[in-house]
C-alpha positions in Angstrom: 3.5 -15.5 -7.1 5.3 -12.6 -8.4 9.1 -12.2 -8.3 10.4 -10.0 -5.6 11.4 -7.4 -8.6 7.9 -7.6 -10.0 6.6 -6.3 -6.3 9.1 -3.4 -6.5 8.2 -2.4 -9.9 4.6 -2.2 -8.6 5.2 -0.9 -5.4 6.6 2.2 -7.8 10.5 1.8 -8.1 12.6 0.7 -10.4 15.9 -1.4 -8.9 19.0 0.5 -10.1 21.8 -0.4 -11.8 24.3 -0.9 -8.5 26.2 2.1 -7.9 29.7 2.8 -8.1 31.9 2.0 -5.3 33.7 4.8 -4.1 36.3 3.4 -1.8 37.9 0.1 -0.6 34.8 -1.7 0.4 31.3 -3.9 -1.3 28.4 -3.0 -1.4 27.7 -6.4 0.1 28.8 -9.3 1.5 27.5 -12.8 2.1 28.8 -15.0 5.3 27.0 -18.4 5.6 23.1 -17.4 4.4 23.6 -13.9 5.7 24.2 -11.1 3.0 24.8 -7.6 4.8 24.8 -3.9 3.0 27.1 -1.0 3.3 25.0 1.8 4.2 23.4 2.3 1.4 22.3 6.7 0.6 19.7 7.8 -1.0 21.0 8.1 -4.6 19.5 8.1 -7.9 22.0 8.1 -11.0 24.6 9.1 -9.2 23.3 12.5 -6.9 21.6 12.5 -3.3 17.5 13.1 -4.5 16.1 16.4 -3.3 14.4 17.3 -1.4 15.0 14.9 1.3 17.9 13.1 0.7 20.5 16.4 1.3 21.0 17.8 5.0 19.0 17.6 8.0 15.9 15.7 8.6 13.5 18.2 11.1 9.5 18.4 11.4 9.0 20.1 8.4 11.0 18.0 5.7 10.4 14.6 7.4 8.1 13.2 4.7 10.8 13.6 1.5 13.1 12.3 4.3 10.7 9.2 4.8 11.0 8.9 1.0 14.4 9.1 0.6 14.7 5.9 2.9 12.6 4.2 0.3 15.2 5.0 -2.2 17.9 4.3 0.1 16.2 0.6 0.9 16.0 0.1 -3.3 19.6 0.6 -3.3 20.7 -2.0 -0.7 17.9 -4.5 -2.6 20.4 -3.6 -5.6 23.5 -4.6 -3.6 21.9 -7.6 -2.5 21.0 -8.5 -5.8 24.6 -8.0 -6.4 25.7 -10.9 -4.2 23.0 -13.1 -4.8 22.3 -12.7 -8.6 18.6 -12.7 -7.7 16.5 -11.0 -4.7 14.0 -14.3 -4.8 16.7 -15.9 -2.8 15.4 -13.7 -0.1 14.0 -16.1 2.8 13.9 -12.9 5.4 15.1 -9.4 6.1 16.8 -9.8 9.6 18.0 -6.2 10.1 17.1 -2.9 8.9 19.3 -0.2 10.7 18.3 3.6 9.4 21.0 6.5 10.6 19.1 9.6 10.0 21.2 13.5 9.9 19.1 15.0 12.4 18.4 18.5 13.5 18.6 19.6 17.2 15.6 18.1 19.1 14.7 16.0 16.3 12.9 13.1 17.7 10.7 11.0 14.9 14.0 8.6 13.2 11.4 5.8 13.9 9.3 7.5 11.2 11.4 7.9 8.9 12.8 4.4 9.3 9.0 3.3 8.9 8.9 4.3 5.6 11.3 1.7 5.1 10.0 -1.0 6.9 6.7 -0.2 5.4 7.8 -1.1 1.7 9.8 -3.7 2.8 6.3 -5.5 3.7 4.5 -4.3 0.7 7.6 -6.1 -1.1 8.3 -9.6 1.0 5.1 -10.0 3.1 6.4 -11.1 6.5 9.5 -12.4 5.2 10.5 -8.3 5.2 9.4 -8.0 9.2 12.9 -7.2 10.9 14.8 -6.1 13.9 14.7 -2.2 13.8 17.5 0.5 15.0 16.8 3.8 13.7 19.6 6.5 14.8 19.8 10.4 14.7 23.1 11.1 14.0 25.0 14.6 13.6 26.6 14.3 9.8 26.6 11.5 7.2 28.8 10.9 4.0 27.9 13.3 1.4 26.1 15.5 3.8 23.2 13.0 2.8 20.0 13.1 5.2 20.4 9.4 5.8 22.0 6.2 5.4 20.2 2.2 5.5 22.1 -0.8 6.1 20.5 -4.2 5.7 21.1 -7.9 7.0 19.1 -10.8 4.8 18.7 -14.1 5.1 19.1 -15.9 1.8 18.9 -19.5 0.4 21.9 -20.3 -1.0 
């Protein structure tokens, strides 16, 4: 079977190198066989991606905004990696929780969190089935369009 990397890779990302912290936190941290993320933006090399990963998500942008979660989701895989030296020590994703900037009346977070969850399970299989919150929110850091936070189960 392929290593989890190898699925990214040919699910069409690359996992970065792990960002820069910018305050008095991790990017991760492990407690028993759980490893949770910061919330994790869509960055790549350092600037929010556009279009998508700036502002608020609405009807019309709502597709870049499903792709900057993929991007988003990369980056926690990278701060997982982070803690456990290897993403194969993934047994199973337990929580994905997707805060998404959203305009007045905006209604579809569950979408864009779905693009997400979707290449989670191209990636693990059902190992990367999870517990769900997705959450429209008025401003994030960064003015980014979203932030992803993510609880793993890993054998240690």
């Amino acid at each position: 079977m392929d290593s989890i990397e190898e699925r990214i890779i040919t699910a069409g990302f690359i996992l970065p190198q792990l960002a820069t912290v910018a305050g008095l936190y991790s990017p991760a941290m492990r407690t028993g066989n759980l490893v949770y993320t910061s919330g994790q933006l869509p960055l790549q090399n350092g600037k929010l991606v556009e279009p998508g990963g700036k502002g608020k998500v609405n009807d019309s942008n709502m597709q870049d905004a499903v792709q900057a979660s993929n991007i988003a989701l990369i980056n926690a895989l990278a701060a997982i990696k982070s803690v456990t030296g290897t993403l194969d020590s993934i047994e199973r994703v337990v929580k994905l929780t997707l805060y998404v900037a959203s305009e007045q009346l905006f209604s579809s977070q569950h979408l864009v969190a779905n693009g997400a969850s979707s290449l989670l399970h191209a990636i693990l299989g059902e190992q990367g089935v999870h517990a769900r919150s997705a959450v429209g929110v008025a401003e994030l850091p960064l003015d980014a369009s979203l932030e992803l936070e993510l609880i793993v189960q890993c054998k240690f």
